[in-house]
C-alpha distance (Angstrom), angle and dihedral (degrees) to the residues before:
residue distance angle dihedral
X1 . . .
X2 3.69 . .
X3 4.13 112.6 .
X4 3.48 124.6 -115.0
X5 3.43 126.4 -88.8
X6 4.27 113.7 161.2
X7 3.80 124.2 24.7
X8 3.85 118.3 -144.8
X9 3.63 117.1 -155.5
X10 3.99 129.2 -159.6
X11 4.06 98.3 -141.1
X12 4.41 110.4 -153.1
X13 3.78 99.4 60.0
X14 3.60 104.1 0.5
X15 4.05 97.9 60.3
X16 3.63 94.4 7.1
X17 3.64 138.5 62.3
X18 3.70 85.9 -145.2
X19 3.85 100.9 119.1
X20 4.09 104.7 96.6
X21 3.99 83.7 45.2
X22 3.61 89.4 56.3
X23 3.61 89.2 49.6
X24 3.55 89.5 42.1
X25 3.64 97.5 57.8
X26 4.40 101.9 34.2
X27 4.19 78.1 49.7
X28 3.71 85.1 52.1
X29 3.85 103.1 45.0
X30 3.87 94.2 47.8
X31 3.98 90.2 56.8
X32 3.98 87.5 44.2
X33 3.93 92.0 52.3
X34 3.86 87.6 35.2
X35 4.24 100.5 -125.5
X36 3.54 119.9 138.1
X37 4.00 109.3 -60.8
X38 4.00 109.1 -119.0
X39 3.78 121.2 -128.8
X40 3.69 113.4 -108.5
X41 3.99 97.0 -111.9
X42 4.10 85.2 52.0
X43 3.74 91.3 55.2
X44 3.83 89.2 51.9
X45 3.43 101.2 42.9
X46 4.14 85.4 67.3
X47 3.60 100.1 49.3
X48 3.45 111.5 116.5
X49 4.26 96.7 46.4
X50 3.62 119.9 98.1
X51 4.05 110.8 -84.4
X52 4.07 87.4 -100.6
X53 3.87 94.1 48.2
X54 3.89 88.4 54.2
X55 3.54 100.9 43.7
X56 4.02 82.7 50.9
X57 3.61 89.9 59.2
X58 3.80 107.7 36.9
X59 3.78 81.5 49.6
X60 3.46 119.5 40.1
X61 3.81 92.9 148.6
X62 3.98 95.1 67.3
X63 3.71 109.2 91.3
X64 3.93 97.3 163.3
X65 4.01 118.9 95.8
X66 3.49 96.0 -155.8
X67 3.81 90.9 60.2
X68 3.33 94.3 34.3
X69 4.34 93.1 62.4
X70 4.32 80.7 40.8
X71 4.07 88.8 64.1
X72 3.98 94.8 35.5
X73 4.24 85.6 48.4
X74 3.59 91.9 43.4
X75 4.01 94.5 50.5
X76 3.82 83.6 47.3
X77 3.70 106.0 51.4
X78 4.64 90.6 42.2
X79 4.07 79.2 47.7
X80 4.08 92.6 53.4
X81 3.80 92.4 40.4
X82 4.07 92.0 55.0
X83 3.89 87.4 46.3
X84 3.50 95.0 69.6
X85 3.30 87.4 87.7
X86 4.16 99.7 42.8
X87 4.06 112.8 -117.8
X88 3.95 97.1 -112.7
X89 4.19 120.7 -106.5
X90 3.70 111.2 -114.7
X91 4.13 117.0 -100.4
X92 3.39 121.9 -64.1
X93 4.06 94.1 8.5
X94 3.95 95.5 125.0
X95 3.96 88.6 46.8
X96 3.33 97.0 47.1
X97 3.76 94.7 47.4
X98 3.50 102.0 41.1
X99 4.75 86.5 55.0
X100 3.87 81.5 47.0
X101 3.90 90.9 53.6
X102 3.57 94.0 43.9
X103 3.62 95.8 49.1
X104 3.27 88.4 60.2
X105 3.71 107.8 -103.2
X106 4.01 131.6 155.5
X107 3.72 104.2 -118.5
X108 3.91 125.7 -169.0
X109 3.73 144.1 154.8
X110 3.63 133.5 -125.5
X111 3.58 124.5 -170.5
X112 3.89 160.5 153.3
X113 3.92 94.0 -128.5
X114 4.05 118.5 100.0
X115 3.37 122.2 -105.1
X116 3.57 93.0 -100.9
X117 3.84 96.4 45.0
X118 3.73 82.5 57.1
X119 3.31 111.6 41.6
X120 3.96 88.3 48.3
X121 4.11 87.8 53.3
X122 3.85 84.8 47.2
X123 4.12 93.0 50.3
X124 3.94 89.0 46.0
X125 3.88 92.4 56.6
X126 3.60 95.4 42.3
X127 3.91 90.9 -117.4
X128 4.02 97.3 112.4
X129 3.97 86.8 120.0
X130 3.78 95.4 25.8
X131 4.71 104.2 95.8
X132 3.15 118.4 59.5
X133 3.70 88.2 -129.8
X134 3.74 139.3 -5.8
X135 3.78 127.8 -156.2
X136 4.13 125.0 -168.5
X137 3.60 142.2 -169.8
X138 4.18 96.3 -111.3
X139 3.91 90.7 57.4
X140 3.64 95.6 35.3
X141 3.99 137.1 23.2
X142 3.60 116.6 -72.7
X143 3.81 131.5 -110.0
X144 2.86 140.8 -34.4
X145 4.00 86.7 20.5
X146 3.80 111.3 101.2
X147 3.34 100.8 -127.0
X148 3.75 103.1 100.8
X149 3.93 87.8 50.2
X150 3.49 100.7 49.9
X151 3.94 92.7 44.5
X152 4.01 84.0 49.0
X153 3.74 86.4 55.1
X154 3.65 106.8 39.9
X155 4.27 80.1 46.6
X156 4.17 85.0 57.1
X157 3.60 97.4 42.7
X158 3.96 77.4 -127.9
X159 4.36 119.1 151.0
X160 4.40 99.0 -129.3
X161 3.92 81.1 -125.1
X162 3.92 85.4 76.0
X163 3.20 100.5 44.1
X164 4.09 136.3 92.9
X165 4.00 130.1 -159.1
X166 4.08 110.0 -166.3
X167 3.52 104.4 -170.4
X168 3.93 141.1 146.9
X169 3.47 115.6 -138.2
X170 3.94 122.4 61.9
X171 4.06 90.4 -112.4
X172 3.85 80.6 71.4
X173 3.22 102.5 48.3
X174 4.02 97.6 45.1
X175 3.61 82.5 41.0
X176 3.79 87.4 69.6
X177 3.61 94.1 37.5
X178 3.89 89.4 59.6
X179 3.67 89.5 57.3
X180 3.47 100.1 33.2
X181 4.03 99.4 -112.4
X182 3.47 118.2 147.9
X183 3.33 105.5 -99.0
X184 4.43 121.6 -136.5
X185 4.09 116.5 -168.3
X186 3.63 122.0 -146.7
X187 4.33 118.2 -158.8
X188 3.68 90.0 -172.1
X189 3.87 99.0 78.7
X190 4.00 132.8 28.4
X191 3.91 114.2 -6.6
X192 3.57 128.4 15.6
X193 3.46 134.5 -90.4
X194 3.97 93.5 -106.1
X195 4.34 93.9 49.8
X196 4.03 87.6 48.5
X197 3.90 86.1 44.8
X198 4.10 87.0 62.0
X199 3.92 84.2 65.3
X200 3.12 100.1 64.7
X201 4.06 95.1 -130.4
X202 4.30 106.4 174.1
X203 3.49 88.6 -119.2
X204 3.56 154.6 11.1
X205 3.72 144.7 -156.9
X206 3.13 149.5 -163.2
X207 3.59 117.2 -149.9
X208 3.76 123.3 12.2
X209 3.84 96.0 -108.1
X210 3.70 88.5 68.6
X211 3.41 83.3 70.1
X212 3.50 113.3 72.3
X213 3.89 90.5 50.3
X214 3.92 101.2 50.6
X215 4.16 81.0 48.2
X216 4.11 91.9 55.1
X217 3.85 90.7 40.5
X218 3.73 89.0 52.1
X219 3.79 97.4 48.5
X220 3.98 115.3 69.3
X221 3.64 97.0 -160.5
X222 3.97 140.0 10.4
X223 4.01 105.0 -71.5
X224 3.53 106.6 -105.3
X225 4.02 95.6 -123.2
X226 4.00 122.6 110.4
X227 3.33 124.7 -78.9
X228 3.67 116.4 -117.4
X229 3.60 120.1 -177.5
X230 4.04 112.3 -156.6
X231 3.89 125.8 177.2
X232 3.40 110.3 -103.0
X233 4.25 108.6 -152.5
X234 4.04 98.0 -134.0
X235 4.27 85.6 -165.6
């Protein structure tokens, strides 16, 4: 099996502690536009689509546009207004990014946030300049399509047999299958351990810091990519 070379994260969930805020706020908006409220475990089991894919899904009964782009605005605006204060990254995420960096590893995000959403997460860690490349579902197609991927690895120059998604919804993990990534599951964020299981990802952890060994123990050598050594804000 072919090393690794480039690491592809999922962002809400996977990076982010972000997940009951996203359930928070889609919660939130429904009530506000008065549609049916979604349970909490239906509101998780979309995160990872593009904001229009999920609203599709958690409500299948709204056929208007116009109420449709209310409910997708709503979500947006109680979702900016809880990010003034940034939804924390999981333990150990700076560490483990900053050792991947400097052993020379192609890093990059791919995710169902906007643009915007992201690159304002991004400037509120201090990681704007930090991945090599990020991909999401506004300027591409949303999960579990492979488009994001395979523009990620045609951007890298990388082979998808030396690449790795980690991820923790199932979009992630089929997303990888569809462009034949190797796909990581994390049980820490959006769906359980058990409903990731069903997609057969190659493995799955716990806790983030589990990551950054089953990575090294998977990789024979140093990746032969240039090392690029970013600041990483520890605030």
């Amino acid at each position: 099996m072919s090393e690794i070379r480039t690491i592809i994260f999922d962002w809400d969930g996977t990076l982010s502690d972000s997940i009951s805020r996203i359930v928070e706020c889609m919660r939130g908006a429904a009530e506000l536009i008065d549609v049916p409220l979604p349970a909490e475990q239906q509101v998780r089991d979309i995160i990872g689509l593009g904001l229009p894919e999920a609203v599709a899904v958690l409500f299948p009964g709204i056929d208007d546009p116009a109420l449709t782009r209310r409910l997708t605005e709503a979500y947006s605006q109680f979702f900016v207004a809880q990010e003034h204060t940034p939804s924390p990254l999981f333990d150990g995420v700076l560490e483990a990014l900053a050792d991947f960096r400097q052993a020379g590893y192609q890093l990059a995000v791919a995710t169902g946030k906007s643009r915007r959403g992201l690159d304002r997460v991004l400037k509120s860690h201090d990681l704007t300049n930090f991945f090599d490349v990020t991909r999401c579902a506004d300027e591409s197609l949303s999960k579990p399509h492979p488009r994001m991927l395979e523009e990620i690895l045609n951007h890298l120059e990388t082979p998808a047999s030396r690449a790795v998604m980690l991820g923790d919804s199932e979009y992630d993990i089929r997303m990888a299958h569809n462009a034949r990534v190797r796909a990581v599951a994390v049980s820490y964020g959006a769906q359980s351990r058990e409903h990731l299981l069903q997609t057969r990802p190659e493995h799955c952890i716990d806790a983030f810091s589990e990551f950054h060994p089953w990575v090294m123990s998977s990789t024979n050598s140093a990746p032969v990519s240039k090392t690029i050594c970013v600041p990483v804000s520890r605030g």
